[in-house]
C-alpha positions as CSV (number, residue, x, y, z in Angstrom):
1,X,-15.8,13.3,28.5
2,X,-17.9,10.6,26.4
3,X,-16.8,11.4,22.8
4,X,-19.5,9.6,20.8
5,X,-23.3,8.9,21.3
6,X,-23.9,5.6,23.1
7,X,-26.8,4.3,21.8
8,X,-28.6,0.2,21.7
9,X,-28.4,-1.7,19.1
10,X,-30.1,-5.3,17.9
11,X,-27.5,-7.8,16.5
12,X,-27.6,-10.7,14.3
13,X,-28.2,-13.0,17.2
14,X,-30.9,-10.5,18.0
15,X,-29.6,-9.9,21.3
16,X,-29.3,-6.0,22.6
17,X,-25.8,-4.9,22.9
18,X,-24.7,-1.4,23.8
19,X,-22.8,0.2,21.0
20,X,-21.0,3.5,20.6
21,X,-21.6,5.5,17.1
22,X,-19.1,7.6,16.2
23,X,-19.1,10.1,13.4
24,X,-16.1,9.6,11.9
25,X,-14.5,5.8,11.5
26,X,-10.7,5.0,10.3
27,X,-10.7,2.1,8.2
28,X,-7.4,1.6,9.0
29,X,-4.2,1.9,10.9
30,X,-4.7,-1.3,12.0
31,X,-5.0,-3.1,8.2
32,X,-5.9,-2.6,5.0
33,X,-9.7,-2.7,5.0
34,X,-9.7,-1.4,1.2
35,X,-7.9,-3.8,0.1
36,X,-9.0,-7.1,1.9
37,X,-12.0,-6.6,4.1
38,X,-14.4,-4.3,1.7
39,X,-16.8,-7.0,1.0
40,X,-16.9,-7.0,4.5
41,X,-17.0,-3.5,5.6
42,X,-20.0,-3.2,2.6
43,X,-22.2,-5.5,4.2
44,X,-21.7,-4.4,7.6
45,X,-23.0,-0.9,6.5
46,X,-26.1,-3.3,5.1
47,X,-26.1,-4.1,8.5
48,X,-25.7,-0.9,10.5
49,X,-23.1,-2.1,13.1
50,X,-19.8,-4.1,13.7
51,X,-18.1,-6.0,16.5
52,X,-14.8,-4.7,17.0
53,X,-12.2,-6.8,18.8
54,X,-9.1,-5.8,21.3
55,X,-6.8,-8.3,20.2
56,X,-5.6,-8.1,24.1
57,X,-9.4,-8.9,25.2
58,X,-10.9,-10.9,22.1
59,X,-13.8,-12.4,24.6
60,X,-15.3,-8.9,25.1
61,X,-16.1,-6.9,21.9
62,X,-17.0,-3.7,21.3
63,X,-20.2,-2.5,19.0
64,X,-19.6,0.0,17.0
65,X,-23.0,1.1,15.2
66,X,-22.7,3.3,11.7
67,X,-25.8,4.9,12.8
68,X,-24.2,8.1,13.6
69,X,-21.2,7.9,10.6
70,X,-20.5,10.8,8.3
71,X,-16.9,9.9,7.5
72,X,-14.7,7.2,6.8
73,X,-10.5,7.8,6.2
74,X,-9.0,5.0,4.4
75,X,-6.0,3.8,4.6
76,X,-4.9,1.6,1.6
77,X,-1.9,0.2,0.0
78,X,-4.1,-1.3,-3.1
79,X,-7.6,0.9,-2.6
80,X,-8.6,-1.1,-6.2
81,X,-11.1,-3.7,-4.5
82,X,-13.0,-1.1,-3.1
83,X,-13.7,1.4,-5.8
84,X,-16.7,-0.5,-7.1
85,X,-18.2,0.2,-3.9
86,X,-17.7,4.1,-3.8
87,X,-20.7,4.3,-5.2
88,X,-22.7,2.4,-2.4
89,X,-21.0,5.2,0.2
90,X,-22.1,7.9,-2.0
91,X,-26.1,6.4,-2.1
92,X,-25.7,6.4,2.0
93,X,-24.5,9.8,1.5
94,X,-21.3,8.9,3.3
95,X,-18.4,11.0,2.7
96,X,-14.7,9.8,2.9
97,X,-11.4,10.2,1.6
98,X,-7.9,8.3,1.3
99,X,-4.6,7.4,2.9
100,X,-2.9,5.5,0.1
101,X,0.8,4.7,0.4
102,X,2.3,4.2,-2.7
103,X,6.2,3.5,-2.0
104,X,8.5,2.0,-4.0
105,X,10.2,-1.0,-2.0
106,X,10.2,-3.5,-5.2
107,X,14.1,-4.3,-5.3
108,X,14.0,-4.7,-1.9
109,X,11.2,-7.0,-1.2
110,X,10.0,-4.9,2.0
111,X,6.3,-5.4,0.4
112,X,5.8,-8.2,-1.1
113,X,2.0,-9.1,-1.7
114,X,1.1,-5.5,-2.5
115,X,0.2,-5.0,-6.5
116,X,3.3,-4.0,-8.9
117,X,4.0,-0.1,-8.8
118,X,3.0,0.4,-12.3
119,X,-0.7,-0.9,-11.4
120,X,-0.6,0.9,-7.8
121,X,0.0,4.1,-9.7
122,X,-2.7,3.7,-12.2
123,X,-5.2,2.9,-9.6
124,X,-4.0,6.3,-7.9
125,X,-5.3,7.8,-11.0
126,X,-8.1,6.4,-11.3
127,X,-9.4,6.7,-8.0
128,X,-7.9,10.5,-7.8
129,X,-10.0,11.1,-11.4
130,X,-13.2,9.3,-10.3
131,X,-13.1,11.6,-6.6
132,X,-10.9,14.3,-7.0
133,X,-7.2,15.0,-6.5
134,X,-7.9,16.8,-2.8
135,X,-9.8,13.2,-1.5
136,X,-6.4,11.4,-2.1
137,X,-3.4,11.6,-0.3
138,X,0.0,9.9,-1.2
139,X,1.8,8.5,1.2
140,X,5.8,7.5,1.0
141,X,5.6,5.7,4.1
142,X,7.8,5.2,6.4
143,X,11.2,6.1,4.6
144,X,13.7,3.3,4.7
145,X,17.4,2.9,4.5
146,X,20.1,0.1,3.5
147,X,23.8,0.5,2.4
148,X,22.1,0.3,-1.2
149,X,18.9,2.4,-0.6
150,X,20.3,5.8,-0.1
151,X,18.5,9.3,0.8
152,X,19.4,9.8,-3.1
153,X,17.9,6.5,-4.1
154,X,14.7,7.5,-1.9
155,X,14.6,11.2,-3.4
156,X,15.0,9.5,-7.1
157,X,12.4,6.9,-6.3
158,X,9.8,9.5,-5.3
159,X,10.2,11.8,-7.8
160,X,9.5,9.4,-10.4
161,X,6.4,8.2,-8.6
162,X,5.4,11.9,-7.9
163,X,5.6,13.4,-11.4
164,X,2.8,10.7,-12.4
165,X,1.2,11.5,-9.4
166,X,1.7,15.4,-8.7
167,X,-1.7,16.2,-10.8
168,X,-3.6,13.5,-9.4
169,X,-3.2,14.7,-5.3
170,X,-2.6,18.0,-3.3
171,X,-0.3,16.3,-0.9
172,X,2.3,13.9,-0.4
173,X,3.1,12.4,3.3
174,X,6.2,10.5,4.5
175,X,8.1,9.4,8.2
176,X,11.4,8.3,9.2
177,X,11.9,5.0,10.6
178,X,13.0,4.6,13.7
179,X,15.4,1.9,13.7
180,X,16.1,0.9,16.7
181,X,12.5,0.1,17.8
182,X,12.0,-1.4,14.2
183,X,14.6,-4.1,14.7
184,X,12.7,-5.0,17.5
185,X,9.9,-6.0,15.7
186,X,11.6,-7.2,12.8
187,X,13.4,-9.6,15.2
188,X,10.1,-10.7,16.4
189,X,8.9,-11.6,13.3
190,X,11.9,-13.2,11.9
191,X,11.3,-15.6,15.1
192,X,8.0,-16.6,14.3
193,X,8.8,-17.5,10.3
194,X,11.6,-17.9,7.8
195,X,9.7,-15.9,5.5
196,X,11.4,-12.1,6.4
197,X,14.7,-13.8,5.8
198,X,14.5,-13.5,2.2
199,X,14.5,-9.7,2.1
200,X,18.0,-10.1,3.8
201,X,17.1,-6.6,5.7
202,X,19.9,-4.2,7.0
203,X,18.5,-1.2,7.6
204,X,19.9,2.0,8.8
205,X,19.0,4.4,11.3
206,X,18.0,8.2,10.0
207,X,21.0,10.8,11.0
208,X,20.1,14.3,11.3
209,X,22.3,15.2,8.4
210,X,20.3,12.3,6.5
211,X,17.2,14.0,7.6
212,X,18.2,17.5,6.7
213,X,20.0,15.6,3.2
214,X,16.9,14.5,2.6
215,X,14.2,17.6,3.3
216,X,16.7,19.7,1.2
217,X,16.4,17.4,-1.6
218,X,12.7,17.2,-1.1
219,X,12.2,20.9,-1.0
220,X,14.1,21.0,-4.5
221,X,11.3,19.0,-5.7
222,X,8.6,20.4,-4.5
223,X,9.7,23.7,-6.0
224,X,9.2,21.9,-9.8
225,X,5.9,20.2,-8.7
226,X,4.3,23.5,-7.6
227,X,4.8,24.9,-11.1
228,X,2.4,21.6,-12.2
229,X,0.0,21.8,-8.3
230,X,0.3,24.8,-6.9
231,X,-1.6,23.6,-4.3
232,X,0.5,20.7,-3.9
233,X,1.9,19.9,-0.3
234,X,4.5,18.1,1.7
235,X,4.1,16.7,5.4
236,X,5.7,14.6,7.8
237,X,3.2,11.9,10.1
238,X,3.5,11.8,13.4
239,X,7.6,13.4,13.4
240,X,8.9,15.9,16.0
241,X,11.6,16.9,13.7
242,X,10.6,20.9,12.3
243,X,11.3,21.2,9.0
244,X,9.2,24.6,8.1
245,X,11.6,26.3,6.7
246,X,11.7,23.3,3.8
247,X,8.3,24.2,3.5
248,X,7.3,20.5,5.1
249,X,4.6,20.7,7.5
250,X,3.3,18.3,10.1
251,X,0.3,16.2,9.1
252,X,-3.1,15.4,10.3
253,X,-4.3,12.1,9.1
254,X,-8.1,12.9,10.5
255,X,-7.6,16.4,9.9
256,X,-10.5,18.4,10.7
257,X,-8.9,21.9,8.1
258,X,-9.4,19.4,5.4
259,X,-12.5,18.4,6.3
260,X,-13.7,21.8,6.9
261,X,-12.5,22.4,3.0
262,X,-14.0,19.3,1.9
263,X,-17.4,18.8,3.7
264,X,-18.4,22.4,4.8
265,X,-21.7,21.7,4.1
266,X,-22.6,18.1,6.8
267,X,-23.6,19.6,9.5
268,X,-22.8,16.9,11.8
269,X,-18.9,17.1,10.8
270,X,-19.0,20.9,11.4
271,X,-21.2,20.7,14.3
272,X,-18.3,18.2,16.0
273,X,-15.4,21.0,14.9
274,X,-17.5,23.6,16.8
275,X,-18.5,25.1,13.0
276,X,-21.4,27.0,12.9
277,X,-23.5,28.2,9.8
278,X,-22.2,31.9,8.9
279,X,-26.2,32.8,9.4
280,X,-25.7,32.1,13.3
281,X,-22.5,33.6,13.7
282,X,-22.9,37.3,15.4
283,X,-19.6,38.0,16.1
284,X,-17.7,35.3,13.5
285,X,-14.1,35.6,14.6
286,X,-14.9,35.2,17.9
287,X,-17.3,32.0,17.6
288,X,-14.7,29.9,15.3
289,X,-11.7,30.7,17.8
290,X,-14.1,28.8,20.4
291,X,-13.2,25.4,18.4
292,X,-13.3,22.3,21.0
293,X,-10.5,20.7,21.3
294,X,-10.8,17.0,19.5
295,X,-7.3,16.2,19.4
296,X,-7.1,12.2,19.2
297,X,-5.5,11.2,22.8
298,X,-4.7,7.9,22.0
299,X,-2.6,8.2,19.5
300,X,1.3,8.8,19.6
301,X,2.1,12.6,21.1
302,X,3.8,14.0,18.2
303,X,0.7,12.8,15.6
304,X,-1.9,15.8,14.7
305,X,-4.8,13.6,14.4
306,X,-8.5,14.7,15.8
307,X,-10.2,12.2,16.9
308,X,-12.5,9.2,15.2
309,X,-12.7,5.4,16.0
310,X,-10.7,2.8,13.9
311,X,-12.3,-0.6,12.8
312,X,-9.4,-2.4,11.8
313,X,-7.7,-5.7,13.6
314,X,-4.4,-6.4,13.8
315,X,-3.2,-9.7,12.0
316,X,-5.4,-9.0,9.3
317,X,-3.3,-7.7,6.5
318,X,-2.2,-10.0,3.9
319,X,0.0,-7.2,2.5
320,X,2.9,-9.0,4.7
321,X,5.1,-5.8,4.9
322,X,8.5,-6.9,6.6
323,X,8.3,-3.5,8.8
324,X,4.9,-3.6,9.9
325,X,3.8,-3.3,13.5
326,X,0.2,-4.6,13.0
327,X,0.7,-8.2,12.4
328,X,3.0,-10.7,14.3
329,X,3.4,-13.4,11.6
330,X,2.2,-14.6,8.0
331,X,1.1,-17.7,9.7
332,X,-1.3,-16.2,12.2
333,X,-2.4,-13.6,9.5
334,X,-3.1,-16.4,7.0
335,X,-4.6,-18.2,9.8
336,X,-7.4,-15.3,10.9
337,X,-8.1,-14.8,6.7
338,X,-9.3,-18.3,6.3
339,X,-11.7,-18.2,9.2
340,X,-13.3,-14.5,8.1
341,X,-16.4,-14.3,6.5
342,X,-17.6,-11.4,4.6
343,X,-21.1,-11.9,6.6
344,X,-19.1,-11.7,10.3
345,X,-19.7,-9.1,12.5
346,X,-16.2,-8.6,12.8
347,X,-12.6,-9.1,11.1
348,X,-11.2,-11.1,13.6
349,X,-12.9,-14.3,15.1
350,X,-14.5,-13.8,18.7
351,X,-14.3,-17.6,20.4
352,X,-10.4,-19.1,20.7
353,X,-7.6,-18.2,22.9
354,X,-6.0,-15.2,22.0
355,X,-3.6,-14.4,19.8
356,X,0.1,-13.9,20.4
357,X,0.2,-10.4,19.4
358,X,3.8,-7.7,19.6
359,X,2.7,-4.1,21.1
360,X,3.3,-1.6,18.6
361,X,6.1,0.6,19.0
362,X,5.4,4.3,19.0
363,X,7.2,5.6,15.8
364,X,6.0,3.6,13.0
365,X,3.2,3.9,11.0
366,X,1.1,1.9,8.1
């Protein structure tokens, strides 16, 4: 079944390229398009359209046209570039809301080009006061142990972050990282550059007692943060573990209950989660139990996500986090940053050979 409207478009070269346009975009697991790419994504909307590029198939790209767009789900690590742009989404009439991870990795060095904490939390606040608490989620993403970096050190770390945050969101998200795939990747990157070998990483595999040591603490806290939020959540991405009775729930990134509560009122985003105006609805009950079902197939089986069409490219993020899947070294993603421009169809560079990219495994998450 085609998911989105397939529709002609005219590019820059002023050639005619099929394009799909999707109603709702994910800018991105793939990179941080908030943080590095909004000039970018800002004039592409100018422009209507974007190349997207398989990193595995760079000579073939795929238009995506905006045409269609209601939505856009940010994911961010430093969403601070594109706030004075909100205000160009909201003149399109655009909706959108954010992803932003805001761990706290600074003794450790696992992230070293993002923004100090004390900055990443005040941009939380900002952005949370300038669109509202519900628009932004926090991530604590993926949780990470060493022989220092304890479940007690993590629980410490995010409750100071959380009660500067707790007001300012409804929800707070966080994974386990799966080890033994991650040193995989680590070892991968650590071949392509000396630069990983300055966080001297050992990291540790989550137990299930660490698991259940660390939903029991979290539980604690979320007790004394729903006396601040009572509408304040917790949720695990893209986990099998079940952890209900901590009152931890599993997450939908692209979740189509909070866009329902969000955005009841676009017709196209209810019209795609089989919502219909309460003056058509007959028999109510009935109707909304007849909801299609737009659960995102190519993502990992245990993630909750409906479906929408990500942007991003991989070897694009200058945040250079030691764990992350989406780029295979500093040098390659310095490499593609020099050669974007804001005015390209598309993040990564079409002509050249391709890349030597690592597969992502299928636990971890950006």
């Amino acid at each position: 079944m085609k998911i989105w409207k397939e529709i002609q478009l005219i590019t820059d070269a002023d050639e005619i390229k099929p394009a799909i346009a999707p109603i709702i975009i994910s800018a991105s697991r793939s990179t941080d398009i908030p943080a590095f790419h909004s000039e970018w994504l800002i004039n592409r909307l100018k422009k209507g359209y974007i190349s997207w590029i398989n990193p595995f198939n760079r000579a073939n790209p795929q238009y995506i046209s905006f045409q269609e767009a209601r939505l856009f789900v940010f994911w961010t690590k430093n969403p601070q570039p594109i706030i004075k742009h909100l205000s160009y989404l909201d003149e399109l009439g655009l909706n959108y809301y954010f992803q932003y991870t805001l761990n706290n990795y600074e003794n450790e060095g696992f992230e070293p080009n993002v923004p100090l904490l004390g900055h990443r939390v005040d941009t939380f606040i900002s952005l949370s006061e300038l669109i509202g608490k519900e628009k932004v989620i926090w991530r604590f993403d993926p949780l990470l142990l060493t022989e220092q970096l304890t479940v007690k050190v993590l629980l410490s770390r995010i409750w100071d972050i959380g009660n500067k945050l707790v007001s300012h969101t409804d929800k707070l998200v966080f994974s386990f990282a799966d080890i033994l795939s991650y040193q995989k990747v680590q070892n991968n990157m650590i071949r392509e550059t000396d630069f990983y070998n300055k966080s001297d990483i050992h990291l540790a595999e989550f137990t299930n007692s660490q698991k259940k040591e660390f939903a029991e603490g979290i539980h604690k806290i979320l007790q004394e943060w729903k006396l601040i939020n009572p509408d304040f959540q917790i949720a695990t991405c893209a986990e099998d573990i079940d952890l209900e009775k901590y009152q931890i729930a599993h997450n939908k990134c692209i979740d189509d209950e909070l866009i329902e509560k969000l955005f009841p009122t676009d017709r196209k985003l209810m019209d795609l989660l089989g919502i219909k105006p309460k003056e058509q609805l007959l028999f109510s009950e009935e109707v909304q139990s007849k909801r299609p079902n737009l659960k995102d197939k190519g993502q990992r089986k245990a993630c909750g996500c409906m479906i929408s069409k990500d942007i991003g490219s991989y070897n694009t993020c200058n945040h250079l986090c030691v764990y992350c899947y989406a780029n295979s070294s500093p040098a390659v993603v310095r490499k593609n940053l020099k050669e974007l421009r804001p005015d390209s169809e598309s993040i990564l560079p079409v002509i050249g050979s391709p890349i030597r990219f690592y597969k992502p495994p299928n636990y971890l998450k950006i």
